[in-house]
C-alpha positions as CSV (number, residue, x, y, z in Angstrom):
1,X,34.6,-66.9,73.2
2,X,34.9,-63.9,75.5
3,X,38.2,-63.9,75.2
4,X,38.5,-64.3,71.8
5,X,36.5,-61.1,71.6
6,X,38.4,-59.2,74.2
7,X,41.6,-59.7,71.8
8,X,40.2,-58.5,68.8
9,X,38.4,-55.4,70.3
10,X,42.0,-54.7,71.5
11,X,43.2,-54.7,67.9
12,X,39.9,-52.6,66.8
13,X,40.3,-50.2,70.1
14,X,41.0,-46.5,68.4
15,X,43.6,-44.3,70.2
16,X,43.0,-40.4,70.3
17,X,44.2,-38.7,66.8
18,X,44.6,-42.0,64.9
19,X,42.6,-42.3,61.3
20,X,39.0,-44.3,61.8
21,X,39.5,-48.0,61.1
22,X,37.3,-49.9,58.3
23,X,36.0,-52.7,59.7
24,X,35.9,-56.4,57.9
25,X,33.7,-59.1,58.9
26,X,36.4,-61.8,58.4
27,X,39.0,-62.6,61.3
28,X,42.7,-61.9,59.8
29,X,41.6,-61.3,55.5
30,X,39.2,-57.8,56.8
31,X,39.1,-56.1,54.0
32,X,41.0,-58.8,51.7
33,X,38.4,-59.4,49.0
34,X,36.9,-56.3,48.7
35,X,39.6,-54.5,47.9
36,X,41.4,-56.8,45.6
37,X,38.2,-57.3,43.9
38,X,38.3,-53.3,42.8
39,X,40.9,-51.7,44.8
40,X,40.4,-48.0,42.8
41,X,36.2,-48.3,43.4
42,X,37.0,-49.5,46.7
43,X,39.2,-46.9,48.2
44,X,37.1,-44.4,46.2
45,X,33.9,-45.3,48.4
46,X,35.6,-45.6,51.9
47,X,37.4,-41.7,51.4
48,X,33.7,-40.4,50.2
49,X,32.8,-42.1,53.3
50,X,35.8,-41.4,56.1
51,X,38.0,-38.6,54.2
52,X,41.5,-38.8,52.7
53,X,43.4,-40.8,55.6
54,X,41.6,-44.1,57.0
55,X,42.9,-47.6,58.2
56,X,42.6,-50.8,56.3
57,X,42.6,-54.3,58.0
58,X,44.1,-56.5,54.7
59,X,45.7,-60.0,55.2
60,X,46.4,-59.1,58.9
61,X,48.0,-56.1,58.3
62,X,46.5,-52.4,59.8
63,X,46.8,-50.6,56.3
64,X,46.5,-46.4,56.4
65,X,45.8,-45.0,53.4
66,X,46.7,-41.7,52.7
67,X,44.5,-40.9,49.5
68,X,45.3,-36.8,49.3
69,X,48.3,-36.2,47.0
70,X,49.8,-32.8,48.3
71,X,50.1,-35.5,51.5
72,X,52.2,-37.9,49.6
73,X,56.0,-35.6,50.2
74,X,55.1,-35.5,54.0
75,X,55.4,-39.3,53.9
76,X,57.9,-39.8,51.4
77,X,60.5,-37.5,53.5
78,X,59.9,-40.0,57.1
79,X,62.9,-42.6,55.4
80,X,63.6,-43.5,59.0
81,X,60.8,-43.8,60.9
82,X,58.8,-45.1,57.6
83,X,60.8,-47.4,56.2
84,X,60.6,-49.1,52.9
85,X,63.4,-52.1,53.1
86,X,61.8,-53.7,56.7
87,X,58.7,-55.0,54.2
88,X,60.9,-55.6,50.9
89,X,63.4,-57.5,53.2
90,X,60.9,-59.8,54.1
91,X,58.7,-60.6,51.0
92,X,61.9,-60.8,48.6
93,X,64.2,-63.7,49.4
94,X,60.7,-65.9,50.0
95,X,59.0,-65.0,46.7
96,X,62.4,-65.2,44.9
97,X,64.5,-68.1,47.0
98,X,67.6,-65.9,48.1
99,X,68.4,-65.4,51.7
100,X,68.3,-62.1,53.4
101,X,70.6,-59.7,52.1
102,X,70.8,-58.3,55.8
103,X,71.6,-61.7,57.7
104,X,74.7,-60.7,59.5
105,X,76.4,-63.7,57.9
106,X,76.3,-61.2,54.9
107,X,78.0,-58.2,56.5
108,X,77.1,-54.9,53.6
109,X,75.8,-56.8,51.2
110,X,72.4,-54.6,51.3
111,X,74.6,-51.5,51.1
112,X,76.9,-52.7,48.2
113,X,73.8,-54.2,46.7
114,X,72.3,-50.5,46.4
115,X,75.1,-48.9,45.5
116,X,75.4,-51.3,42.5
117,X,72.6,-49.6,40.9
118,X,74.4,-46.1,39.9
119,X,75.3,-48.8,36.9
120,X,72.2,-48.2,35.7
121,X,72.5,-44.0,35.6
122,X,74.8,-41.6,33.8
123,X,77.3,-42.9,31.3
124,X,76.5,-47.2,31.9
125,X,73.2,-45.9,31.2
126,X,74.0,-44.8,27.9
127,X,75.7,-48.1,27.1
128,X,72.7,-49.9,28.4
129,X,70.7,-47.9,26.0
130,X,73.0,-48.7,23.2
131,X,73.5,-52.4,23.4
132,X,69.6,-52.4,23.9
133,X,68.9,-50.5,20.5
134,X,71.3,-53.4,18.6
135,X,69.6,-56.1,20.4
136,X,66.5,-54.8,19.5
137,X,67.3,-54.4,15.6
138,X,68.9,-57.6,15.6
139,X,65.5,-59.2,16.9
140,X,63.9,-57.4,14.3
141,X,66.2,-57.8,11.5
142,X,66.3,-61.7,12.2
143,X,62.7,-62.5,12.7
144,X,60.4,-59.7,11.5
145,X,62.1,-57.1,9.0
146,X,61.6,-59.4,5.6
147,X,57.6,-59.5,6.1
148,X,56.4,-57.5,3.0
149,X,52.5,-59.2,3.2
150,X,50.3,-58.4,6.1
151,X,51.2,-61.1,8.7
152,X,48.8,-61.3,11.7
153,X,50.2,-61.7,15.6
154,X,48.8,-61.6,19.1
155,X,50.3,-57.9,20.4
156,X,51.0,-59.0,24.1
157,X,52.8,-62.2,22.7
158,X,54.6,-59.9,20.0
159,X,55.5,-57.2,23.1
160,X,56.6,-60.2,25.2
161,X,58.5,-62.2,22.3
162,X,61.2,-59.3,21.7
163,X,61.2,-57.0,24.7
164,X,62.6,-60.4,27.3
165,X,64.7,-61.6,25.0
166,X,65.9,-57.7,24.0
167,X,66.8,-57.3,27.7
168,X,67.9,-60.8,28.5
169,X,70.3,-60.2,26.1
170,X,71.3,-56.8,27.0
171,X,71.5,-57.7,30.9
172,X,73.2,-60.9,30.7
173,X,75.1,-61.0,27.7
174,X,75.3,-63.4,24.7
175,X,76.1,-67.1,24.9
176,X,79.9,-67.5,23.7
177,X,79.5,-68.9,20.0
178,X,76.0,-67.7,19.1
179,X,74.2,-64.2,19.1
180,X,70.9,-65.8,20.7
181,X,70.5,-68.5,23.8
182,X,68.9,-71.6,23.0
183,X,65.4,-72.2,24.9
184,X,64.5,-68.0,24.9
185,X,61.0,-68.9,24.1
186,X,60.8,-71.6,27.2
187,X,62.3,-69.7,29.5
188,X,59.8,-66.8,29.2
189,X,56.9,-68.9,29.3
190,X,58.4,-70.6,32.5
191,X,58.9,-67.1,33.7
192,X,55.2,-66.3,32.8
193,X,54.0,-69.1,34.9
194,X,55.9,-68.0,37.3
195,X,54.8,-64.2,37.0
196,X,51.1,-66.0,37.2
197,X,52.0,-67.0,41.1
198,X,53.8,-63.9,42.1
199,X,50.8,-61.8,43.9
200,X,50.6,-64.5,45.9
201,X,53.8,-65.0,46.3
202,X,54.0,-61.2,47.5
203,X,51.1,-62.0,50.2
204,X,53.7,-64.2,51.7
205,X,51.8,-67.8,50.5
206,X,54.4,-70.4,50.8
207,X,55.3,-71.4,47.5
208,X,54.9,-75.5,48.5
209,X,51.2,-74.4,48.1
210,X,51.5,-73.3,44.9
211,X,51.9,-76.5,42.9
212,X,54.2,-76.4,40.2
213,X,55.6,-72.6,40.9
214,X,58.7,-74.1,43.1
215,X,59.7,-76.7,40.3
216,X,58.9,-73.2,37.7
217,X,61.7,-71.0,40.1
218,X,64.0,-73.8,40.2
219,X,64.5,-74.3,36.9
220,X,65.1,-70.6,36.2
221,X,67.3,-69.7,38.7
222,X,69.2,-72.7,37.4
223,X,69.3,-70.6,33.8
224,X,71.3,-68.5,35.9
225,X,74.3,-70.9,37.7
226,X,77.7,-68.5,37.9
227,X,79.1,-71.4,36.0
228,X,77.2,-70.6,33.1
229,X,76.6,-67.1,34.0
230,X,80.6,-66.9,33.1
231,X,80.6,-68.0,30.0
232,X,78.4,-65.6,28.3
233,X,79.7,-62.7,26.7
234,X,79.5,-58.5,26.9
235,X,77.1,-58.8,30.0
236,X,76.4,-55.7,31.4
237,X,78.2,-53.3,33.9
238,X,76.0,-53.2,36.4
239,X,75.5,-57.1,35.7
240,X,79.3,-57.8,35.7
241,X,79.1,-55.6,39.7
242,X,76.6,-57.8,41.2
243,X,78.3,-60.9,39.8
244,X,81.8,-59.1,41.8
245,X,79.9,-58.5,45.2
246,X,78.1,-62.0,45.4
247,X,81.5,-63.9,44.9
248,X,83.2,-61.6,48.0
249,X,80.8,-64.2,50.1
250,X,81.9,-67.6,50.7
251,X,78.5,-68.5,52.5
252,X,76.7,-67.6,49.4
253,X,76.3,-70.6,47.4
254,X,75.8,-70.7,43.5
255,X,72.0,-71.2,43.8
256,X,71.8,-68.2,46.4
257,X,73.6,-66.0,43.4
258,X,71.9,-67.6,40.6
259,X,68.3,-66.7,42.4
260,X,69.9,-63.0,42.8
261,X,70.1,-62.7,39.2
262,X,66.5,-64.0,38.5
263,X,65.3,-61.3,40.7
264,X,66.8,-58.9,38.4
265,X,65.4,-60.6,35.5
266,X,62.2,-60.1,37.3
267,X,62.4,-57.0,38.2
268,X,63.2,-55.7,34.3
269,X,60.9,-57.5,32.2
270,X,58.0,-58.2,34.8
271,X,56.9,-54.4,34.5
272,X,58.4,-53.7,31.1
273,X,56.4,-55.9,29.2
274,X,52.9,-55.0,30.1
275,X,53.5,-51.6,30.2
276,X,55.6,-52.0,26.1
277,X,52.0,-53.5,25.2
278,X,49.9,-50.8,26.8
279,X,52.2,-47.4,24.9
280,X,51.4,-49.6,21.5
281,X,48.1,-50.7,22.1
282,X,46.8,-47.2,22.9
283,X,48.8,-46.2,20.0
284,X,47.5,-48.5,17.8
285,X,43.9,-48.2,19.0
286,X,44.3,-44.1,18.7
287,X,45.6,-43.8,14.5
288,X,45.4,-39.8,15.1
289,X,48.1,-41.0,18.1
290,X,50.1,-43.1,16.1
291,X,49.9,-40.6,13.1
292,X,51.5,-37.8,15.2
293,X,54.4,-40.0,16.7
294,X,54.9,-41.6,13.3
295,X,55.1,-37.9,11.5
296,X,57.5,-36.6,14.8
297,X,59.8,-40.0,14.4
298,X,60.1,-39.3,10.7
299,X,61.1,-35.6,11.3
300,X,64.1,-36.6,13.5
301,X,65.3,-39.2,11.1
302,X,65.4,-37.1,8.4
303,X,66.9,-34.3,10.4
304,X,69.8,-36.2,11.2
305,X,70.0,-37.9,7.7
306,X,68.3,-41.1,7.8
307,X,65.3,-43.1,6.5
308,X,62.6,-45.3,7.8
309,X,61.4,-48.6,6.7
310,X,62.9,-51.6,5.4
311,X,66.1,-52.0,4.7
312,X,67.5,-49.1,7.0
313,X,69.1,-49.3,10.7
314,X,68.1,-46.9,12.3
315,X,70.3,-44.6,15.1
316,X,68.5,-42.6,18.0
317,X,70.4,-41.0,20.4
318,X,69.1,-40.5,24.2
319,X,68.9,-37.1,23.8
320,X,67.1,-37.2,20.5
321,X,65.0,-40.0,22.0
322,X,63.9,-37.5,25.0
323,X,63.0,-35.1,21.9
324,X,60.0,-36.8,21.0
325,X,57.4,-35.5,23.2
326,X,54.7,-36.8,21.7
327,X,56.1,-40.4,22.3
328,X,56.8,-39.0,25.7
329,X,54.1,-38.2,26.4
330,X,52.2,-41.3,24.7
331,X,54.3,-43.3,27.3
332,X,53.4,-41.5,30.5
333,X,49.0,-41.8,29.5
334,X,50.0,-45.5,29.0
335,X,51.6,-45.6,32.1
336,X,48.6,-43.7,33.9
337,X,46.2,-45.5,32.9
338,X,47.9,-48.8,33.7
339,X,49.7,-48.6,36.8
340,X,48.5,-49.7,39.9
341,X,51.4,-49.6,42.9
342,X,50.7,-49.7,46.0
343,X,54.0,-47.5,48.0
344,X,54.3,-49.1,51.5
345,X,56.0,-47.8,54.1
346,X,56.3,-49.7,57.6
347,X,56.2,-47.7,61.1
348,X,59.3,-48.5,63.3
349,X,57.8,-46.3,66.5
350,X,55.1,-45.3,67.7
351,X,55.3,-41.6,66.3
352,X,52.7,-38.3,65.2
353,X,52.8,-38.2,61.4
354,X,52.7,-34.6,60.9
355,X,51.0,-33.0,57.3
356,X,51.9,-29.5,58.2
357,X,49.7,-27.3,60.0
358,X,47.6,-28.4,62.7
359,X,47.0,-31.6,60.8
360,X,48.4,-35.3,61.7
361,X,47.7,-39.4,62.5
362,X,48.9,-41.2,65.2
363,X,51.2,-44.0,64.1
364,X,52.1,-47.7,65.8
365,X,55.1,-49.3,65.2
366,X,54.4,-52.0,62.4
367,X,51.5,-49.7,60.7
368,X,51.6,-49.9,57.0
369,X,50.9,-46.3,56.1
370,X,50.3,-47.1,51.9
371,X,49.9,-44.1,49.1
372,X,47.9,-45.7,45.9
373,X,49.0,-43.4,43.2
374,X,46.4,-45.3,40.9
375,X,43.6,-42.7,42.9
376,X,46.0,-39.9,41.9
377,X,46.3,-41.1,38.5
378,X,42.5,-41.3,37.9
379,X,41.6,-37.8,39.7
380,X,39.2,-35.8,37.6
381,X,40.2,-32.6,39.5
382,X,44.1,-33.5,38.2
383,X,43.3,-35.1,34.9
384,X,40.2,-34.1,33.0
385,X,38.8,-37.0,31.5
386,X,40.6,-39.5,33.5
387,X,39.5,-42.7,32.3
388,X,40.4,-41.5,28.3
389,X,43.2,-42.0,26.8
390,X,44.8,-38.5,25.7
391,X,48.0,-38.8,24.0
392,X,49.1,-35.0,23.9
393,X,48.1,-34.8,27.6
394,X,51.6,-34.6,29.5
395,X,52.6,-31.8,27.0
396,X,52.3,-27.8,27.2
397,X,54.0,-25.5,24.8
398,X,55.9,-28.3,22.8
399,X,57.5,-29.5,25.9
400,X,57.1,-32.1,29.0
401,X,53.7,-30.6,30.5
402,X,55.0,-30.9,34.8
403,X,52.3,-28.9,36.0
404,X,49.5,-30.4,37.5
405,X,47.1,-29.3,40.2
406,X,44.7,-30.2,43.6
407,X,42.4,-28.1,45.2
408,X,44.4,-25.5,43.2
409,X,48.6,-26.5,44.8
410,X,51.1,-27.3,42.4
411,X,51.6,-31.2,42.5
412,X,55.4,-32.3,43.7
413,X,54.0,-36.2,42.2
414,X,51.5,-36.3,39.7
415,X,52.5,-39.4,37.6
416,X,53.9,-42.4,40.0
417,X,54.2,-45.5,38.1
418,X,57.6,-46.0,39.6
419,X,57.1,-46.0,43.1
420,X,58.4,-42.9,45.5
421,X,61.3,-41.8,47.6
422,X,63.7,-45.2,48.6
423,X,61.7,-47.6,47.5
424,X,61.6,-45.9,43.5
425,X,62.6,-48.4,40.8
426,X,66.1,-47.8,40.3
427,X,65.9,-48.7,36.7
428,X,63.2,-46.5,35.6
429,X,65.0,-44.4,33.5
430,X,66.3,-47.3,31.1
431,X,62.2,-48.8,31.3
432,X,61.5,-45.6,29.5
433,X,64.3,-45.8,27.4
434,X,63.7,-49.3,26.2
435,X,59.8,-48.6,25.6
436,X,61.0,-45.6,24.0
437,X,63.3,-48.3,21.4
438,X,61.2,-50.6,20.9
439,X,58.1,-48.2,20.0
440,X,60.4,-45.9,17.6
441,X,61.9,-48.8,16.0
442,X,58.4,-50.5,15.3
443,X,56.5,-47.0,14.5
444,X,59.6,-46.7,11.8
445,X,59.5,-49.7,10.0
446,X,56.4,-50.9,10.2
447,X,52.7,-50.3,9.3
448,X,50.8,-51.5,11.8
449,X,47.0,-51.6,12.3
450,X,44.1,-53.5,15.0
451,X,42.1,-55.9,13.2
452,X,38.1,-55.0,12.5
453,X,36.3,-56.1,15.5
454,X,39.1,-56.6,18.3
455,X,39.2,-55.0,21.5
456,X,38.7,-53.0,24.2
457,X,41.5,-54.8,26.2
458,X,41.2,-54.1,30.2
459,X,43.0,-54.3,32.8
460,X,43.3,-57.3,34.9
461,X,42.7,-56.4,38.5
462,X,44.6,-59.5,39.8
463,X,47.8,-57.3,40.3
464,X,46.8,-54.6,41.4
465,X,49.1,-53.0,44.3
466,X,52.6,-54.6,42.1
467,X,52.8,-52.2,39.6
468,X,51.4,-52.5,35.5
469,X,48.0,-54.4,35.3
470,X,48.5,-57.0,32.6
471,X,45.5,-56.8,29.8
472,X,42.6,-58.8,30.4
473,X,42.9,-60.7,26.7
474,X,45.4,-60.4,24.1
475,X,44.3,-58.6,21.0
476,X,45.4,-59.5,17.1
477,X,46.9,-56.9,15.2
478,X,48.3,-56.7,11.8
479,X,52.1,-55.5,10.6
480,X,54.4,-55.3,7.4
481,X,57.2,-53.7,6.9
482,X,56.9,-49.9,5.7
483,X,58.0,-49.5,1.9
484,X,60.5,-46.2,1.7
C-alpha cells in the first residue's frame, strides 16, 4: 500500500512552471468519464476554475489543455518537438489492421505515403470534383429525380445513402461492366457498425473485445483485395498512386494493402457524412436559410445559362461553386456547431513551451499537449450567440467574413473543424467541395421540407475528440422534385 501510493504521488508530483494537474479519483481512467460525458461543459468548468492551460489525467495519459486561442499558433509551429505522427502511428494500423507505415521493413513508405496526397490538391482536385458532380447526378438521376409526389425519407439515411456511394465511386472507381457495385447498401451498413466501435477503437481497446467489430473489418478490407481493386475502372489519381507505392513492397501482403485502402475509405466518408447531414438539416430547419441559398443557386444557373429542377443536369464549376457565399458560409456554421476534434500533439523532450512574452509550461517527454477547437467554436466573446445557428455569419461585405477576435487580437484559427498544422486533413478541401455538390444539386432540384413535429436533432457526445458529432436521432423530411 505505501508503495503503491509513493508511485502515484510521483506521477501527481508538480515540477516548478508546469500547468496545475486535475486530479481524478480513479487509478489509470482520472478524468475518463467526466469528460467524455460533456467534454465542452467539462473543460469549460476546470478553465473558470485553473485558467486557460491545465493538465488532464484521461485513460492514462497526462493531457494539457491549452483552452486560449491566440495560444493555438505557438503550438502548432513546435512540429518537432510536438509531434503529431508518434500518436497517429500508434492508434492507426490497430484500429484499421495495417502494419506500421514506419517499420523499417517498409523503408519511405510514410514519406511516399504523404506525398501521395498533393493528388488530392490543384488540377487532380479539379478532376476529383468533376467525377464527383457525375457520380452524384447519376445517383440522383437513377434513384431520386422521377419522384413528382412528396415521398418521405429519414435525412441521415438519405445523406448516408448517396454521399458513400458518391465517393466510393469517385475514389475507387466503377466495377468493369456496370456503373454501380453490387452490395453498396451492405457494405455501408457494415462500415457503420464498424464506425459504431471506432472511439474505442481510438482508445486503443483491442478489437477481440469488441465482439463482432473484427469479423465487420475483415470483411471490408476484403471489399478491397488488389485483385479486385484491379479490375475496377477510372479510379482515381491519387487512388491509382497509393495502389503504385503499396505494390513497390514485397513484404506487404494483399490484406495489408486492402486494409490501406479501407483507411481511406474511412477517412472520406466517416466525417463527410455527418457533417453532409448537419449543412442540410440546419438548412432545412432554417427555410429563411434555405430560401437565400436556393435564390443565390438559382442566380448562378441562370447566369451561366441553365435551369433548375427536373429534367436538367446541372454544371458548377469550382470557382462558381466557391461563389456561393451564402452556402459557404451555411457550411462553415454547420461545421461549428458540429465539430468536436481534439488536435494532439505528443512531447518528445523534456522542453519550455514558450507563448511569447514572459509566459510558458514546462513540458515532459510523452505529455499530450491537446487544443479543443469545439471551446473556440462556442466562444461568446468570438461568436455572438454561439449555440444558434446563423447562416450569414462567416460573411462580411458579400464575401468570406475571416475576421474574428479575442480579448480584442485578430484570430490566426477561428474555425478548426479540420484539425491544425501536420496533422490537418489533407482532403479538406474536396469535403467542402462534395458538401458543396451534393447540397447545390439537392437545393436545385428539389423542394424539400421537415415534417410538422420532428426535431431538434443533437449531437451525440459519444465521439466527441474524432471530429463531426453524429445526430442523436434521425429526423423524417419530405422531398419532390422542383417543377421548372
Amino acid at each position: 500500500m505505501r508503495i503503491t501510493m509513493h508511485v502515484m504521488g510521483y506521477f501527481f508530483e508538480r515540477r516548478p512552471g508546469e500547468p496545475p494537474l486535475v486530479k481524478g479519483w480513479v487509478p489509470f481512467l482520472g478524468k475518463a468519464f467526466e469528460f467524455g460525458k460533456d467534454a465542452q461543459k467539462f473543460l469549460s468548468v476546470h478553465k473558470e476554475k485553473y485558467g486557460d492551460i491545465f493538465t488532464i489525467r484521461i485513460a492514462g495519459k497526462y493531457m494539457t489543455f491549452i483552452m486560449d486561442p491566440l495560444l493555438y499558433p505557438y503550438v502548432i509551429k513546435h512540429g518537432k518537438q510536438l509531434d503529431f505522427h508518434e500518436f497517429s502511428d500508434q492508434v492507426a494500423p490497430m484500429t484499421f489492421g495495417y502494419p506500421c507505415t514506419r517499420d523499417p521493413k517498409f523503408p519511405g513508405m510514410a514519406e511516399q505515403i504523404q506525398r501521395a496526397f498533393q493528388y488530392l490538391q490543384g488540377d487532380s482536385l479539379t478532376s476529383l470534383i468533376e467525377s464527383m458532380r457525375k457520380n452524384l447526378i447519376f445517383l440522383f438521376q437513377q434513384d431520386y429525380l422521377n419522384v413528382t409526389e412528396w415521398r418521405m425519407e429519414k435525412m441521415h439515411h438519405f445523406c448516408k445513402k448517396i454521399m458513400f456511394e458518391a465517393t466510393f465511386l469517385t475514389l475507387f472507381g466503377k466495377p468493369p461492366h456496370a456503373n454501380r457495385h453490387l452490395g453498396m447498401d451492405a457494405l455501408r451498413e457494415k462500415f457503420e457498425k464498424f464506425d459504431a466501435k471506432f472511439p474505442l477503437l481510438i482508445m486503443r481497446i483491442p478489437i477481440s473485445l469488441l465482439g463482432e467489430t473484427k469479423t465487420i473489418r475483415d470483411d471490408l478490407i476484403n471489399f478491397f483485395l488488389p485483385q479486385k481493386m484491379a479490375q475496377w475502372l477510372d479510379p482515381a489519381a491519387f487512388i491509382q498512386q497509393r495502389t503504385k507505392l503499396f505494390e513497390q513492397y514485397e513484404l506487404l501482403g494483399d490484406v495489408d494493402i486492402a486494409a490501406h485502402h479501407f483507411a481511406i475509405l474511412w477517412a472520406s466518408v466517416g466525417n463527410t457524412l455527418p457533417a453532409s447531414f448537419w449543412a442540410m438539416y440546419y438548412l432545412v430547419m432554417h427555410p429563411e436559410a434555405l430560401a437565400v441559398v436556393r435564390g443565390e443557386i438559382d442566380h448562378v444557373l441562370q447566369l451561366t445559362g441553365q435551369e433548375a429542377g427536373s429534367g436538367h443536369s446541372i454544371t458548377l464549376t469550382r470557382e462558381q461553386l466557391d461563389s456561393l457565399v451564402y452556402l459557404g458560409s451555411t457550411i462553415n456554421e454547420s461545421l461549428r456547431l458540429s465539430s468536436a476534434s481534439m488536435n494532439i500533439r505528443i512531447a518528445q523532450e523534456d522542453f519550455t513551451l514558450g507563448f511569447g512574452g514572459d509566459r510558458s509550461i514546462g513540458v515532459r517527454k510523452g505529455d499530450v499537449i491537446v487544443l479543443y477547437p469545439q471551446s473556440l467554436h462556442m466562444d461568446p466573446e468570438i461568436f455572438e450567440d454561439p449555440e444558434v445557428f446563423k447562416f450569414d455569419r462567416f460573411i462580411e461585405d458579400g464575401k468570406e467574413k475571416t475576421s474574428f477576435y479575442k480579448h480584442g487580437q485578430k484570430l490566426k484559427f477561428y474555425l478548426m473543424p479540420f484539425g491544425s498544422g501536420v496533422s490537418k486533413c489533407p482532403g479538406r478541401y474536396f469535403a467542402i467541395n462534395e458538401m458543396k455538390q451534393f447540397l447545390t444539386l439537392l437545393i436545385a432540384h428539389f423542394d424539400i421540407e421537415i415534417l410538422q413535429g420532428e426535431g431538434p436533432v443533437k449531437p451525440d457526445q459519444s465521439r466527441v475528440g474524432l471530429g463531426i458529432l453524429l445526430p442523436d436521432t434521425d429526423i423524417q423530411f419530405r422531398y419532390k422534385t422542383r417543377i421548372p
